[in-house]
Structure formats: structure tokens, C-alpha cells
mmJSON file of the N, C-alpha and C atoms, coordinates in Angstrom:
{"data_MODEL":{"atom_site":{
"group_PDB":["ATOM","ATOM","ATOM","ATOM","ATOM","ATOM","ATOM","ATOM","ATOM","ATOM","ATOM","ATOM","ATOM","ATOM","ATOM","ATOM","ATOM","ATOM","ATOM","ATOM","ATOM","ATOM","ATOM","ATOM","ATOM","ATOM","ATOM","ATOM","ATOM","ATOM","ATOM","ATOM","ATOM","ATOM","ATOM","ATOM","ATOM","ATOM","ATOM","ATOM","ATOM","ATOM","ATOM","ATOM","ATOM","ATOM","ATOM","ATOM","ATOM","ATOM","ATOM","ATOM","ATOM","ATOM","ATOM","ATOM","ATOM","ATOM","ATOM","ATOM","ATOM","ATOM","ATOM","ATOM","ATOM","ATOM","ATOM","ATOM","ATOM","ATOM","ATOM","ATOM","ATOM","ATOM","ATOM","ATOM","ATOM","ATOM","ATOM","ATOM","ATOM","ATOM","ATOM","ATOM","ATOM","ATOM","ATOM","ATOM","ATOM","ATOM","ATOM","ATOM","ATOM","ATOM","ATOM","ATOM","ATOM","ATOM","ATOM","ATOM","ATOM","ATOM","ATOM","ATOM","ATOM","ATOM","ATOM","ATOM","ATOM","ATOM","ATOM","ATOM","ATOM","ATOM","ATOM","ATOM","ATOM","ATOM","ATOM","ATOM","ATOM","ATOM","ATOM","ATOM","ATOM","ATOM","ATOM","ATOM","ATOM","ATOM","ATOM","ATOM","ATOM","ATOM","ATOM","ATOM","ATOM","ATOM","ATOM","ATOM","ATOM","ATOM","ATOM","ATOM","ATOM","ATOM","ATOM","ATOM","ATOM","ATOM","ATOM","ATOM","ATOM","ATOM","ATOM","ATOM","ATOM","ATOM","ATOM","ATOM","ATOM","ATOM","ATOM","ATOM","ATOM","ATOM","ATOM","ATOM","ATOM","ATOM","ATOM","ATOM","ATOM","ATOM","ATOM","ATOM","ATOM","ATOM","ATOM","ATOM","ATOM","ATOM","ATOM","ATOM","ATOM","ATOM","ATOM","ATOM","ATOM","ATOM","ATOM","ATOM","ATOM","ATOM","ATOM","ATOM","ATOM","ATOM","ATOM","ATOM","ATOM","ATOM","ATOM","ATOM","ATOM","ATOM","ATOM","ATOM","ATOM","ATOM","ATOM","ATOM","ATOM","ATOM","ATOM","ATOM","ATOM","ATOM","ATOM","ATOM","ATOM","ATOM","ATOM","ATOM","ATOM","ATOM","ATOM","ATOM"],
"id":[1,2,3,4,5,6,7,8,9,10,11,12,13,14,15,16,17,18,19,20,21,22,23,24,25,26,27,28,29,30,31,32,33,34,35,36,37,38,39,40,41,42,43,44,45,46,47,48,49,50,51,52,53,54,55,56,57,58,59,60,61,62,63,64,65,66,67,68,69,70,71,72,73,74,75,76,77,78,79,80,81,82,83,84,85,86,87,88,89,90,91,92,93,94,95,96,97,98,99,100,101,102,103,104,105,106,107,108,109,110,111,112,113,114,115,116,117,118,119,120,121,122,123,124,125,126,127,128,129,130,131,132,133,134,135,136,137,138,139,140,141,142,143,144,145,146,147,148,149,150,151,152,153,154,155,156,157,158,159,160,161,162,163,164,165,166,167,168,169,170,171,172,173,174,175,176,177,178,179,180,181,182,183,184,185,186,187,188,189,190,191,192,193,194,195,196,197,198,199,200,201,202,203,204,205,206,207,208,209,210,211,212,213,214,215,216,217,218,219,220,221,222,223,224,225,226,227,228],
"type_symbol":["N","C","C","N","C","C","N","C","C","N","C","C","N","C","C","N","C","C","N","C","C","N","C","C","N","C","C","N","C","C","N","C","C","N","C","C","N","C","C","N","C","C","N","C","C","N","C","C","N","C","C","N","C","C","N","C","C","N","C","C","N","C","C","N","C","C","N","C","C","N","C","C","N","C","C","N","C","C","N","C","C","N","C","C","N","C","C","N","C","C","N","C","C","N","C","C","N","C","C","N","C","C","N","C","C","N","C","C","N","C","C","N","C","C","N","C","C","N","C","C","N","C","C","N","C","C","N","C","C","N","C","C","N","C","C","N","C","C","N","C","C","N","C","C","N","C","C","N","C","C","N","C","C","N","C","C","N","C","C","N","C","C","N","C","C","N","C","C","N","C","C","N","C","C","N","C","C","N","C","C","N","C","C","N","C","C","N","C","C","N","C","C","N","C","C","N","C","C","N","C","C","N","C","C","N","C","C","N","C","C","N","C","C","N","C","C","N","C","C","N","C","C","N","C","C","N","C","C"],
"label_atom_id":["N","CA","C","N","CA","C","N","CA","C","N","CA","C","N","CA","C","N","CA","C","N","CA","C","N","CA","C","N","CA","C","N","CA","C","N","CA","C","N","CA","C","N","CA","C","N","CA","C","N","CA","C","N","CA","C","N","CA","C","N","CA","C","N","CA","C","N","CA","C","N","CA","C","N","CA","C","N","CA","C","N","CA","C","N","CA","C","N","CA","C","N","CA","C","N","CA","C","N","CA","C","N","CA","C","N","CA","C","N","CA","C","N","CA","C","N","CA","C","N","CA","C","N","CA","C","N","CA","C","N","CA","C","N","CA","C","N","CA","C","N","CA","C","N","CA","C","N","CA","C","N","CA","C","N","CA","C","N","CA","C","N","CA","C","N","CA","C","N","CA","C","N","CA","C","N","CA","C","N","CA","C","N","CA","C","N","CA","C","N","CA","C","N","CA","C","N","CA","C","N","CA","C","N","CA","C","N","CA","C","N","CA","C","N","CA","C","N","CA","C","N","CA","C","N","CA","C","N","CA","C","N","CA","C","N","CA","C","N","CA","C","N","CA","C","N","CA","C","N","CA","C","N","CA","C","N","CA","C","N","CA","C","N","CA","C"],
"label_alt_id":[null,null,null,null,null,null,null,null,null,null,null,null,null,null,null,null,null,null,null,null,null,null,null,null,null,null,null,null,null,null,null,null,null,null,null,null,null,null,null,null,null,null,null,null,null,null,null,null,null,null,null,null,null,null,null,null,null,null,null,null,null,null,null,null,null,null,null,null,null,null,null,null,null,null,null,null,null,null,null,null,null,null,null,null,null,null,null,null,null,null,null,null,null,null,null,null,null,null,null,null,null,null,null,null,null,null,null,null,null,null,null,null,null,null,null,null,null,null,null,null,null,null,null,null,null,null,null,null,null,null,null,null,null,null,null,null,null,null,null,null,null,null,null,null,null,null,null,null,null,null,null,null,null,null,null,null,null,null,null,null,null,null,null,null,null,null,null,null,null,null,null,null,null,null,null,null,null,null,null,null,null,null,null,null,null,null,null,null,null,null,null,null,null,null,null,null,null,null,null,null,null,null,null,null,null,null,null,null,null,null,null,null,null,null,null,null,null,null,null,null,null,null,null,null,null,null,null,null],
"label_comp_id":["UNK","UNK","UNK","UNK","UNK","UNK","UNK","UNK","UNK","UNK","UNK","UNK","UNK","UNK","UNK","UNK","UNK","UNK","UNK","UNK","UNK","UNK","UNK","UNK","UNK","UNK","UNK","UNK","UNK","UNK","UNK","UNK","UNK","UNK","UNK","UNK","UNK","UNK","UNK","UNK","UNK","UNK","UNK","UNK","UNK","UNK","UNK","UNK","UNK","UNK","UNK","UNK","UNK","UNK","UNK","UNK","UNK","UNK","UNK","UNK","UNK","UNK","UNK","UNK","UNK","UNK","UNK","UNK","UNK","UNK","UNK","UNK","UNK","UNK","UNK","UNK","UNK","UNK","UNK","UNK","UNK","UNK","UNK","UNK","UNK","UNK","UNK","UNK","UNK","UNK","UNK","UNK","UNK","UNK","UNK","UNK","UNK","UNK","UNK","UNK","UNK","UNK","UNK","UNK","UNK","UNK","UNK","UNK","UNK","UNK","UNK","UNK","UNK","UNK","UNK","UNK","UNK","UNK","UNK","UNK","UNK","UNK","UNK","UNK","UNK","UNK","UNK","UNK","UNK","UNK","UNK","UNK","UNK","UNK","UNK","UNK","UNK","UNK","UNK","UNK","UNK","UNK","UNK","UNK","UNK","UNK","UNK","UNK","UNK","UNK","UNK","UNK","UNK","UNK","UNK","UNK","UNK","UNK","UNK","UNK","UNK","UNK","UNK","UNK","UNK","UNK","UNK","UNK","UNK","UNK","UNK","UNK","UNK","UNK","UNK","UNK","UNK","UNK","UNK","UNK","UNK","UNK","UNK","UNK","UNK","UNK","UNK","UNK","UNK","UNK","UNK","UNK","UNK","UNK","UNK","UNK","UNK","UNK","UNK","UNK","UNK","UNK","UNK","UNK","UNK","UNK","UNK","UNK","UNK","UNK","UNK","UNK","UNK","UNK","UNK","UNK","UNK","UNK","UNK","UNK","UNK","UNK","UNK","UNK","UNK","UNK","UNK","UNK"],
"label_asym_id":["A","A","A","A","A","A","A","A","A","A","A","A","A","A","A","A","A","A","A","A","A","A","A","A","A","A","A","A","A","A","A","A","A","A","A","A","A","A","A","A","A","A","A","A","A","A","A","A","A","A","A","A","A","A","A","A","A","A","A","A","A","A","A","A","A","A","A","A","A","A","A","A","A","A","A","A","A","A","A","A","A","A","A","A","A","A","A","A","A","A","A","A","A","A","A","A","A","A","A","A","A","A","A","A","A","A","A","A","A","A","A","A","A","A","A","A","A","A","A","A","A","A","A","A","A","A","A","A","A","A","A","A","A","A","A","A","A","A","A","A","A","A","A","A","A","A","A","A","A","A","A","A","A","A","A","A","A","A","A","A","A","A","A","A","A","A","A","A","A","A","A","A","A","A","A","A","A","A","A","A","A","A","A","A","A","A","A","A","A","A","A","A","A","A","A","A","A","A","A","A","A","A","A","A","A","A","A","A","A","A","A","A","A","A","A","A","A","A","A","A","A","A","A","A","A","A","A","A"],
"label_entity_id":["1","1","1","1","1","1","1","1","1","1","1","1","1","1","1","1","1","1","1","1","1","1","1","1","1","1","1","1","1","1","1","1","1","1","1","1","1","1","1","1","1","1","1","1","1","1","1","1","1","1","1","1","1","1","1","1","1","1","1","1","1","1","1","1","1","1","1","1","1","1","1","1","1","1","1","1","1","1","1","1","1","1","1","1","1","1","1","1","1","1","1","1","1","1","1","1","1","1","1","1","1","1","1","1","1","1","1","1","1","1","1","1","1","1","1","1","1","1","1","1","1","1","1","1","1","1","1","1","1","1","1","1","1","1","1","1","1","1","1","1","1","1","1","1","1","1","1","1","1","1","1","1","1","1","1","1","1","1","1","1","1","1","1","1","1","1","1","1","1","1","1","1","1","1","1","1","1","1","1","1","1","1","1","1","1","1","1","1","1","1","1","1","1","1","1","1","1","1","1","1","1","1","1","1","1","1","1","1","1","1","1","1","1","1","1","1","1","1","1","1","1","1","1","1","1","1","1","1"],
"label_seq_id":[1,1,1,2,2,2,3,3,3,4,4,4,5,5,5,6,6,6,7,7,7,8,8,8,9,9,9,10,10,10,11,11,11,12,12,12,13,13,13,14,14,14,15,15,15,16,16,16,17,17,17,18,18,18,19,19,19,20,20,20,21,21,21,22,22,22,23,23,23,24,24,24,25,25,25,26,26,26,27,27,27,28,28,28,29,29,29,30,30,30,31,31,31,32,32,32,33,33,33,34,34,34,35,35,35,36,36,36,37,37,37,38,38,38,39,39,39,40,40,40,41,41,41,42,42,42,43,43,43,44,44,44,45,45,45,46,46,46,47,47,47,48,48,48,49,49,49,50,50,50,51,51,51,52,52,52,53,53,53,54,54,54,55,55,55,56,56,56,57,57,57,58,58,58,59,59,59,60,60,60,61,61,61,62,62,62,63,63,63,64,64,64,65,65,65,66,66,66,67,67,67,68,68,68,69,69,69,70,70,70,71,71,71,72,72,72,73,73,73,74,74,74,75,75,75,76,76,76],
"pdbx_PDB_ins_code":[null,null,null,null,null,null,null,null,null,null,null,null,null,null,null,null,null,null,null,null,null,null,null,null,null,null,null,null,null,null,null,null,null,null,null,null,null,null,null,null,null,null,null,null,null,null,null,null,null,null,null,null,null,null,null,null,null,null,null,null,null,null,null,null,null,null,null,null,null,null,null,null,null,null,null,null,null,null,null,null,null,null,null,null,null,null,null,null,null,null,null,null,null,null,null,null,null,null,null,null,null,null,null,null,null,null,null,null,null,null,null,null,null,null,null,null,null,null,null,null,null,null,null,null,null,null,null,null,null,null,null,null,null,null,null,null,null,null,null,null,null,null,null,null,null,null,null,null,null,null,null,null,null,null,null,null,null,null,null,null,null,null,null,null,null,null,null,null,null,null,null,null,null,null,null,null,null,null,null,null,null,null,null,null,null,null,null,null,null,null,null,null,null,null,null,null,null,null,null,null,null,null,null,null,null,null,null,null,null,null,null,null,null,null,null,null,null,null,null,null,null,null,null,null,null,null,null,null],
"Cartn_x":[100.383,100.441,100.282,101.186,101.038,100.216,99.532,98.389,98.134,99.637,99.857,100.096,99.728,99.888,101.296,102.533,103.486,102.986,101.841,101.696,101.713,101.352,100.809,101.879,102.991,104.177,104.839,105.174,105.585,105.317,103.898,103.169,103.562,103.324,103.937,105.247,106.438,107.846,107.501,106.767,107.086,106.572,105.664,104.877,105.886,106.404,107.478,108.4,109.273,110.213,109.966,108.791,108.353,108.327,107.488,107.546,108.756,109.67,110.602,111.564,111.994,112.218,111.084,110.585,109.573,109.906,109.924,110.542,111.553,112.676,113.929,114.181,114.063,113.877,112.911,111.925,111.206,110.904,110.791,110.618,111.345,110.741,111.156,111.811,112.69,113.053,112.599,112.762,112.789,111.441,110.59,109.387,108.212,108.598,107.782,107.043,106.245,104.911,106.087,106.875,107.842,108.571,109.198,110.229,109.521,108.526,107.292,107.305,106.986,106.388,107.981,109.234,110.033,110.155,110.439,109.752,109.088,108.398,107.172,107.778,108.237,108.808,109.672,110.445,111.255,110.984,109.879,108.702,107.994,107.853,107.198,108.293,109.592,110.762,111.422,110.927,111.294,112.005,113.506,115.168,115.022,115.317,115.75,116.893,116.832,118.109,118.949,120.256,121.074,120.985,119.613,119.142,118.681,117.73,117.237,118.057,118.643,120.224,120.942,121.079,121.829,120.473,119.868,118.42,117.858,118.058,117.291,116.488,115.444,114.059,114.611,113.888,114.183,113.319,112.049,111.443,110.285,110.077,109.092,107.74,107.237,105.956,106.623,107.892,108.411,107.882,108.899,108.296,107.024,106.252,105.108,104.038,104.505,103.953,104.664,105.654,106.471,105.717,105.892,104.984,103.959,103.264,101.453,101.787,102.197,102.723,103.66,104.335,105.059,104.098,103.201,102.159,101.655,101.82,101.388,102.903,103.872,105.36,104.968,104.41,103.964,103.547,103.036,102.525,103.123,104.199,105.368,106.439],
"Cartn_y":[105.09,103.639,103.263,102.404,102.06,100.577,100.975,99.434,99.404,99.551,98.778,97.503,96.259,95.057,94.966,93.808,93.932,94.449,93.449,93.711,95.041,95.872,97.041,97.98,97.694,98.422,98.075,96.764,96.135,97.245,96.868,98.149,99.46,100.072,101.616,101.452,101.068,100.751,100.641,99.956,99.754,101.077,101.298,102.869,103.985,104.166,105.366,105.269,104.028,103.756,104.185,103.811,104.092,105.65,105.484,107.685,108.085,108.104,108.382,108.291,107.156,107.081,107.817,107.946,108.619,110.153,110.561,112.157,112.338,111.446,111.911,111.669,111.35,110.973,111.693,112.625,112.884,114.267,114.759,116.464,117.529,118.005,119.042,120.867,120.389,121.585,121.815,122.562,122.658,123.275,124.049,124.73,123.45,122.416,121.282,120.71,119.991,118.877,117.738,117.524,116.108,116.461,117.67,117.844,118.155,118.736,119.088,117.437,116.66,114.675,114.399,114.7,114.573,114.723,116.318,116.844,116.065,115.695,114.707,113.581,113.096,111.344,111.756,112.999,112.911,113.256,113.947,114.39,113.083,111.805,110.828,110.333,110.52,109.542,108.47,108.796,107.487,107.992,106.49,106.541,105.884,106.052,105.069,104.319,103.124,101.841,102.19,101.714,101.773,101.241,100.527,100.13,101.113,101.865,103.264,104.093,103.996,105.472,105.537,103.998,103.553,103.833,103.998,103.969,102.725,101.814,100.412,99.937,99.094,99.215,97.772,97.88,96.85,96.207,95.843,94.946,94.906,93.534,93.271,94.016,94.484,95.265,96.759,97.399,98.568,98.734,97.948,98.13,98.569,97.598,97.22,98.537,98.911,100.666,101.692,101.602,102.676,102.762,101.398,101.506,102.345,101.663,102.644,103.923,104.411,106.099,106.884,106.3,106.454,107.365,107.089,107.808,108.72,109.14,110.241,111.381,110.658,111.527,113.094,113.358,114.695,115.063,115.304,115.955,116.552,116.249,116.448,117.777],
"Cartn_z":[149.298,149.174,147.702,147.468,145.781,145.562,144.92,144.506,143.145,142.544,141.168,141.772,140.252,140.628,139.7,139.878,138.782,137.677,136.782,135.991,135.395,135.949,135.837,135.723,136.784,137.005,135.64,135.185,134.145,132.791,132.717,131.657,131.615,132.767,133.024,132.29,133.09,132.818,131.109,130.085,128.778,128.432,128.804,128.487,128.402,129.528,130.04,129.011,128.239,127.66,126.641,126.138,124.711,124.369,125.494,125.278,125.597,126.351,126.19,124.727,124.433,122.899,121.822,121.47,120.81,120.669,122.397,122.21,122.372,122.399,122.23,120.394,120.26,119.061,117.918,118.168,117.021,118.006,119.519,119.771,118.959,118.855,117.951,118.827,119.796,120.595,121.674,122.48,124.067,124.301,123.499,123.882,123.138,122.787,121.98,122.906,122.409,122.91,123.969,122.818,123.345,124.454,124.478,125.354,126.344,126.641,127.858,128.257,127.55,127.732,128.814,128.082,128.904,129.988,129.975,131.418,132.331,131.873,133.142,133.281,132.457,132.969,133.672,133.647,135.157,136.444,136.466,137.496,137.971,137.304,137.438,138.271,138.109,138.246,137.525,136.246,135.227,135.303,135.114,134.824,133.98,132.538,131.614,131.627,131.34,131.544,130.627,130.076,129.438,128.131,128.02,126.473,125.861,126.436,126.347,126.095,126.857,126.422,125.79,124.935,123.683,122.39,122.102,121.327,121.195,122.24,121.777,122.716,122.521,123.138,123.982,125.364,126.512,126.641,125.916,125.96,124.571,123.996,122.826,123.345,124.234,124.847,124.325,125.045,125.056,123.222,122.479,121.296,120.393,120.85,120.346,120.693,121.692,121.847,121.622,121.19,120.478,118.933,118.551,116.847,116.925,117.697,117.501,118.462,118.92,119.546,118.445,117.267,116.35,115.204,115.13,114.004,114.44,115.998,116.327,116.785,115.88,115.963,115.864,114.664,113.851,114.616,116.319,116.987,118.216,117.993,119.49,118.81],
"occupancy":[1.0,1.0,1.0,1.0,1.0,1.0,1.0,1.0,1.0,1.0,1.0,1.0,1.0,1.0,1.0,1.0,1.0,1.0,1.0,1.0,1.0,1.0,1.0,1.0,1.0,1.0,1.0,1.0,1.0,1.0,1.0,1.0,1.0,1.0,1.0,1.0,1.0,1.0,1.0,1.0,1.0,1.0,1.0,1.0,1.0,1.0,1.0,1.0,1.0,1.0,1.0,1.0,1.0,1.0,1.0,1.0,1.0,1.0,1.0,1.0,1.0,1.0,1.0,1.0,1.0,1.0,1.0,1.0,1.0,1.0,1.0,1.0,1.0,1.0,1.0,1.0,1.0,1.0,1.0,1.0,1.0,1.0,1.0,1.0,1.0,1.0,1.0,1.0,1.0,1.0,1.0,1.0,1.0,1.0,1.0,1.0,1.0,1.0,1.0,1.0,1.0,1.0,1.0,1.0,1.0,1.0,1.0,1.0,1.0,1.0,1.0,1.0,1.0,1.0,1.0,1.0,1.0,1.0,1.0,1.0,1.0,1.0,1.0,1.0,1.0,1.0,1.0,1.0,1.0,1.0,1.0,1.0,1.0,1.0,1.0,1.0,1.0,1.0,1.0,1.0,1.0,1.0,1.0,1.0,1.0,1.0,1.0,1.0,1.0,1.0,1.0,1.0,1.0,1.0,1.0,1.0,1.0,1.0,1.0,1.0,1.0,1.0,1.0,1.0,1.0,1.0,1.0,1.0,1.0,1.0,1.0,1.0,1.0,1.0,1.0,1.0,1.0,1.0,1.0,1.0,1.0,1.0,1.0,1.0,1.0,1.0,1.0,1.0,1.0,1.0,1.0,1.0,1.0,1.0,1.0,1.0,1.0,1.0,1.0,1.0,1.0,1.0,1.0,1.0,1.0,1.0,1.0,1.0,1.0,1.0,1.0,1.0,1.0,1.0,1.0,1.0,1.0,1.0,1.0,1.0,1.0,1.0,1.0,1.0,1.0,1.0,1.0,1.0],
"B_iso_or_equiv":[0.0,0.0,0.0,0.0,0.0,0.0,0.0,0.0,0.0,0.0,0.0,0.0,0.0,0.0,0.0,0.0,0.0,0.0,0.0,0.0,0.0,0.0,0.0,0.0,0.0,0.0,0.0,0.0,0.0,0.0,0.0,0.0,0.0,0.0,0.0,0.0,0.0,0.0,0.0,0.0,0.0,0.0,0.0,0.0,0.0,0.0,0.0,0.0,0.0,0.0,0.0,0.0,0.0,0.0,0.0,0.0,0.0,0.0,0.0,0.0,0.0,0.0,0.0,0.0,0.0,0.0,0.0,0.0,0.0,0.0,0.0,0.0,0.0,0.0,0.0,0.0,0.0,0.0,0.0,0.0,0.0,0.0,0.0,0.0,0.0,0.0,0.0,0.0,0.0,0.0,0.0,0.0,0.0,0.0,0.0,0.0,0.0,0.0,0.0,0.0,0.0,0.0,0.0,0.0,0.0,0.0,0.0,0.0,0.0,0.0,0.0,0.0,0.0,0.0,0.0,0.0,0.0,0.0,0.0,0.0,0.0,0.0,0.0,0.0,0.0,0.0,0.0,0.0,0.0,0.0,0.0,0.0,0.0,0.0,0.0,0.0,0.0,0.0,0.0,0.0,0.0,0.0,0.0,0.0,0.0,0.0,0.0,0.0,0.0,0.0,0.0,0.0,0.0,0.0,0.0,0.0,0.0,0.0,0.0,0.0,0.0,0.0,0.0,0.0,0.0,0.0,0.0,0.0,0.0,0.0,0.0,0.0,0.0,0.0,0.0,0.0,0.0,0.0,0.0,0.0,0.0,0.0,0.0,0.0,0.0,0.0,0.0,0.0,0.0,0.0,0.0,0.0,0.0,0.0,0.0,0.0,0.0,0.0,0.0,0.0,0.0,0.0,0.0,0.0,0.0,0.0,0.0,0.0,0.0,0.0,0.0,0.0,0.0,0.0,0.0,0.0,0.0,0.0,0.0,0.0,0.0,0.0,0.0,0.0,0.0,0.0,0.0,0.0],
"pdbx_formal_charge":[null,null,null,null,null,null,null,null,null,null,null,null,null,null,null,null,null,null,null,null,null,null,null,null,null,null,null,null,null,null,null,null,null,null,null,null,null,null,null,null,null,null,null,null,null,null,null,null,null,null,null,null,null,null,null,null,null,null,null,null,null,null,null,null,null,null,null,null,null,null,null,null,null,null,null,null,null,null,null,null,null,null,null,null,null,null,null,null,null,null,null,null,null,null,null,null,null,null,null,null,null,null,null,null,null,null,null,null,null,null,null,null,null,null,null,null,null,null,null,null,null,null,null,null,null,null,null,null,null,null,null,null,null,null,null,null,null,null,null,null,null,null,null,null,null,null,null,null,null,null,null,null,null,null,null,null,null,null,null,null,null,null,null,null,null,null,null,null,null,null,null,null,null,null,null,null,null,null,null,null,null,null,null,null,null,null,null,null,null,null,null,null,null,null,null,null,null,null,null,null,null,null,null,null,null,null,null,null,null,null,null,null,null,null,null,null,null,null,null,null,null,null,null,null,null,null,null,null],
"auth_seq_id":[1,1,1,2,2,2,3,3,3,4,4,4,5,5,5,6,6,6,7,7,7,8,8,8,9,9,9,10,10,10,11,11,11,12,12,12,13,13,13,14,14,14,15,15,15,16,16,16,17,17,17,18,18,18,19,19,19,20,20,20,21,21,21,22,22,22,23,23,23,24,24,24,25,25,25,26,26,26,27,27,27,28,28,28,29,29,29,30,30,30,31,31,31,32,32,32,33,33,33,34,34,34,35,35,35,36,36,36,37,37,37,38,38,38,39,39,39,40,40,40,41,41,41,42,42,42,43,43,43,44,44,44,45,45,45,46,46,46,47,47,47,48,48,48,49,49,49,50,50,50,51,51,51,52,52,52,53,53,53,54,54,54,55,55,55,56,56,56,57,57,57,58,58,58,59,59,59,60,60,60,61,61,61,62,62,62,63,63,63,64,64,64,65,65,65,66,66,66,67,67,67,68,68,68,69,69,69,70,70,70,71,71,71,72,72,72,73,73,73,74,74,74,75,75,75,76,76,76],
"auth_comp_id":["UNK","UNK","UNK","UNK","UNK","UNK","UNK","UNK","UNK","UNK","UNK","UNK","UNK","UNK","UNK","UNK","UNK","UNK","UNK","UNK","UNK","UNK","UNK","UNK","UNK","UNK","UNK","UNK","UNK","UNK","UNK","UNK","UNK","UNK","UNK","UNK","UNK","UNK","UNK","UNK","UNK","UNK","UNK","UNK","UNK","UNK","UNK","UNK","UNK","UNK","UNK","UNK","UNK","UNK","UNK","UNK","UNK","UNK","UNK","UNK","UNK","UNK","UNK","UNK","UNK","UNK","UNK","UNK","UNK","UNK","UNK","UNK","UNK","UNK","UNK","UNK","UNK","UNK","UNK","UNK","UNK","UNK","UNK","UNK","UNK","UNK","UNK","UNK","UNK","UNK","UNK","UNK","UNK","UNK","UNK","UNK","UNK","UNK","UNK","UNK","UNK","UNK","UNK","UNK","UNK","UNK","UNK","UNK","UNK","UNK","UNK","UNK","UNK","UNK","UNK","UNK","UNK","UNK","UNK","UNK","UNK","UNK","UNK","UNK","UNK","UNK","UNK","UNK","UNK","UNK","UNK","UNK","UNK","UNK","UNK","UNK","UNK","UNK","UNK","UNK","UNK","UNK","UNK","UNK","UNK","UNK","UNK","UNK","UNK","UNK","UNK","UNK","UNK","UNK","UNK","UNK","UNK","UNK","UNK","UNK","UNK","UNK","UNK","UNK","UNK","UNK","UNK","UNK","UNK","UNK","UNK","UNK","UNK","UNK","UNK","UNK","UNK","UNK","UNK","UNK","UNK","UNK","UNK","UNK","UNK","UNK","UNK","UNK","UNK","UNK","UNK","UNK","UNK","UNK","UNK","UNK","UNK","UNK","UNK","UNK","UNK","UNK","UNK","UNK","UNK","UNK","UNK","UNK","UNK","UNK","UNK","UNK","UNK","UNK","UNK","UNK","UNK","UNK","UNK","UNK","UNK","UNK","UNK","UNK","UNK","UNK","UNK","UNK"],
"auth_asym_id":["A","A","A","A","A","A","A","A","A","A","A","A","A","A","A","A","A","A","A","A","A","A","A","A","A","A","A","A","A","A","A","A","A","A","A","A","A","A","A","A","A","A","A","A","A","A","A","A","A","A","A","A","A","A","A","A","A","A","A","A","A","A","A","A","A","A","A","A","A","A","A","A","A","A","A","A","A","A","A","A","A","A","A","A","A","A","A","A","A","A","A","A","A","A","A","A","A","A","A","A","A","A","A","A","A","A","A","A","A","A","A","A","A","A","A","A","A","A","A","A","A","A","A","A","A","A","A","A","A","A","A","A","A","A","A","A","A","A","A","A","A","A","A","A","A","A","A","A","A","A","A","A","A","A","A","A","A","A","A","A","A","A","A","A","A","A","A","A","A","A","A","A","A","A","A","A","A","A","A","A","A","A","A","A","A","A","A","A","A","A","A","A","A","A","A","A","A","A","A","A","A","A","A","A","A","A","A","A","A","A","A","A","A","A","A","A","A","A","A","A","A","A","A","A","A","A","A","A"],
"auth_atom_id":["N","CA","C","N","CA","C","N","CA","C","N","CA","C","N","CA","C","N","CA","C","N","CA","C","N","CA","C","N","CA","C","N","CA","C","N","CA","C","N","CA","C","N","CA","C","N","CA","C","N","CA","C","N","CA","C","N","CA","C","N","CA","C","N","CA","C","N","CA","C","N","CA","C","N","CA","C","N","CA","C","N","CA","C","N","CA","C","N","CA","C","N","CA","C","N","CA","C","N","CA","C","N","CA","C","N","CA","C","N","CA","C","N","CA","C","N","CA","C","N","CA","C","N","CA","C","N","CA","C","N","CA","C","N","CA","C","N","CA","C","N","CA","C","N","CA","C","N","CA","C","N","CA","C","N","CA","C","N","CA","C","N","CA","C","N","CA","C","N","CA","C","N","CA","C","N","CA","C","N","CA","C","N","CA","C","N","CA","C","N","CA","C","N","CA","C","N","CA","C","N","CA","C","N","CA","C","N","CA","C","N","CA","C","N","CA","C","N","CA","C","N","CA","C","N","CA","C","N","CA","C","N","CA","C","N","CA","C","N","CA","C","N","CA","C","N","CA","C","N","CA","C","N","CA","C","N","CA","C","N","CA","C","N","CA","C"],
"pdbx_PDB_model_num":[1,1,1,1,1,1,1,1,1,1,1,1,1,1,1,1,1,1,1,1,1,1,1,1,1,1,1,1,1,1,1,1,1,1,1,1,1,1,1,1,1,1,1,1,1,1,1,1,1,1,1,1,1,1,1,1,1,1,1,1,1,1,1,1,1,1,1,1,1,1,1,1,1,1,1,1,1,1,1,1,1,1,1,1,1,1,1,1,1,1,1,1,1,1,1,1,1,1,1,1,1,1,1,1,1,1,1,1,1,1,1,1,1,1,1,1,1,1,1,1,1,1,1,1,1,1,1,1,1,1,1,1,1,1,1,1,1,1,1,1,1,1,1,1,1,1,1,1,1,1,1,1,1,1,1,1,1,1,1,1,1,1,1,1,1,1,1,1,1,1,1,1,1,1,1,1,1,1,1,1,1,1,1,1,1,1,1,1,1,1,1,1,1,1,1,1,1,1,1,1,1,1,1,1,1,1,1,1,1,1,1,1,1,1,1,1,1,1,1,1,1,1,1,1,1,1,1,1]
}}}
């Protein structure tokens, strides 16, 4: 039974996006931190939208946590 509230789902959804962009974008190869992060968002079931799949962020939230997850690029 799922007892996220929208909100929450909303959040996830910007979360997932962000990390997603992040490691497509800055993993460093298939045995990496990032590409493992991948891995899981599809285990989670995240589908990225077609903004995502073009490199552009689907919402001012999606963003706004991509910035601050961005400084921790060097670690993926």
C-alpha cells in the first residue's frame, strides 16, 4: 500500500530526475558510483519524460536539486 501524499510523490519524481541527469551526465563508466545510481532508478521504476531524455530539467524543484547534488559530481 502506498502512503505517499502527492506532495511527496511530486518530490520523489524531482529527486529521481535530478539524479538521473546528474549520472547521465557526470558517471564515469559502467563499474561507477553513477551508473550503479542508475541502475536503481530503474529497479525503483523511474521512467524519465522526454525533457529528461533531451538533457533538460522538467521542473524549477527538478533543478534546484540538481544544483546542490552537482558538487557532489566528483563522486560518481
Amino acid at each position: 500500500m502506498d502512503t505517499l501524499t502527492d506532495e511527496q510523490h511530486r518530490h520523489r519524481f524531482d529527486l529521481y530526475g535530478a539524479v538521473y541527469l546528474l549520472c547521465t551526465r557526470h558517471h564515469s563508466g559502467q563499474a561507477s558510483r553513477g551508473y550503479r545510481l542508475l541502475s536503481r532508478l530503474i529497479q525503483a521504476e523511474y521512467r524519465p519524460g522526454l525533457c529528461l531524455q533531451s538533457n533538460r530539467f522538467e521542473s524549477e524543484e527538478q533543478r534546484a536539486i540538481y544544483r546542490q547534488l552537482y558538487l557532489l559530481r566528483h563522486t560518481l
